[in-house]
C-alpha positions in Angstrom: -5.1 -17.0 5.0 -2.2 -15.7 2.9 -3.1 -11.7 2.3 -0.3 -9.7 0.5 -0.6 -5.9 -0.2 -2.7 -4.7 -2.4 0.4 -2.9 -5.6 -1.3 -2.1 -8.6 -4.2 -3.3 -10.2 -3.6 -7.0 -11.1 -3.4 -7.5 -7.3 -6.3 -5.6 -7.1 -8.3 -8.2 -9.2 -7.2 -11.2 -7.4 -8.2 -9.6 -4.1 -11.6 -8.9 -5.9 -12.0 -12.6 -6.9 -10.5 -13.8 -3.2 -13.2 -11.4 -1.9 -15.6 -13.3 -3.9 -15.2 -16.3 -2.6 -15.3 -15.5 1.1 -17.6 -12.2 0.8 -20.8 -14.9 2.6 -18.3 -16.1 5.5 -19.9 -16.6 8.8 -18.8 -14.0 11.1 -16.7 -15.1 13.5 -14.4 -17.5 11.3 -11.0 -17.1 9.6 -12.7 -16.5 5.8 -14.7 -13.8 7.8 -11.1 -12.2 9.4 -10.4 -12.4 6.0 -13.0 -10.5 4.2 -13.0 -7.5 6.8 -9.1 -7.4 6.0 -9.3 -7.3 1.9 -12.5 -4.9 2.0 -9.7 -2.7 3.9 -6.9 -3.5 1.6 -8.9 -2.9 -1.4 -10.7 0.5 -0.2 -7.0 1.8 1.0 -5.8 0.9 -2.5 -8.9 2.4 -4.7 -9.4 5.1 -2.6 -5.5 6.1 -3.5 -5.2 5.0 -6.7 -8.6 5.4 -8.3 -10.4 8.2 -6.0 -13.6 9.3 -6.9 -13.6 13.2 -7.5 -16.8 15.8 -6.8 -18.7 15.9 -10.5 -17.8 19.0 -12.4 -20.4 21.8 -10.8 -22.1 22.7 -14.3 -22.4 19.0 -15.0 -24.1 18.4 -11.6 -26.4 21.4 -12.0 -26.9 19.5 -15.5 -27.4 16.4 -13.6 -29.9 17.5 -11.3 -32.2 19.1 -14.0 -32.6 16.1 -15.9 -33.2 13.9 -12.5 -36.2 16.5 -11.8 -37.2 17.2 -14.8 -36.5 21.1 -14.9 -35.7 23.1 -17.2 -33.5 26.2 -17.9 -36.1 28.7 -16.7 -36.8 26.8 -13.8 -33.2 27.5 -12.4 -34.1 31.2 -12.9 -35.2 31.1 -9.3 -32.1 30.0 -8.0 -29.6 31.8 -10.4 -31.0 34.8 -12.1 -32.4 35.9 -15.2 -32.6 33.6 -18.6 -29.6 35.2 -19.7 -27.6 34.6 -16.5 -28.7 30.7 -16.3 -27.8 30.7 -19.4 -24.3 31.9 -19.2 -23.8 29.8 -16.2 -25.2 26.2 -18.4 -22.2 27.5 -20.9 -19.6 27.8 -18.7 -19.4 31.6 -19.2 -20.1 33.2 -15.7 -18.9 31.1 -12.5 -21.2 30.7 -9.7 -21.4 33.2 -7.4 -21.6 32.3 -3.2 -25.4 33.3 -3.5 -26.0 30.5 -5.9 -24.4 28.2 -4.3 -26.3 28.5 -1.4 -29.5 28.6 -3.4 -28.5 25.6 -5.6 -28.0 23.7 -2.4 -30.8 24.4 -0.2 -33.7 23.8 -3.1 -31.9 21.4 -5.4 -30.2 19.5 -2.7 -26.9 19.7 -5.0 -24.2 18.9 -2.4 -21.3 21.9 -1.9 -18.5 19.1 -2.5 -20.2 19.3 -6.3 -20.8 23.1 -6.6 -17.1 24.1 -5.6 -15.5 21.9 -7.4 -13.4 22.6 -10.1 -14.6 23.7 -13.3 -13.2 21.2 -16.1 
């Protein structure tokens, strides 16, 4: 086993094809020690390098809708009057606290999303 640190992402795709090749090792065995210690290396390094942000909240409201097959009006129950969906879907009025809480409880959007910033 000869594991180096993981330093940008050339090393990242030979720890990817290592992983590869040892990903099916029986537990208990050196190739297994081996896996468990590049799935760490590489998380570490992606989860630095490369994280993964909360979507934009319009664009998981967006999201959602197409998922479930609503529709504008349908988030009028949740948000407010045509008009107000409306200006929330075109980034023209932020969310207020209430619809948040709304959005989250029926449409199961997560609050990571929903507070996140705008882009």
């Amino acid at each position: 086993m000869n594991i180096k640190p993981i330093r940008n992402d050339d090393d990242l795709q030979k720890s990817f094809h290592r992983l590869e090749g040892v990903f099916q090792a029986k537990e208990g065995t050196q190739e297994a020690d081996e896996m468990e210690i590049l799935v760490t290396l590489i998380e570490a390094y992606e989860n630095k390098n490369h994280p993964i942000t909360p979507p934009d909240p319009i664009e998981a409201i967006k999201f959602r809708m197409e998922q479930q097959g609503l529709t504008a009006r349908d988030l009028e129950a949740f948000i407010g009057s045509s008009g107000r969906v409306s200006e929330i879907l075109n980034r023209k009025r932020p969310l207020s606290l209430r619809m948040i809480k709304r959005l989250h409880k029926e449409l199961h959007i997560p609050y990571e999303s929903l507070l996140a910033e705008v882009a």
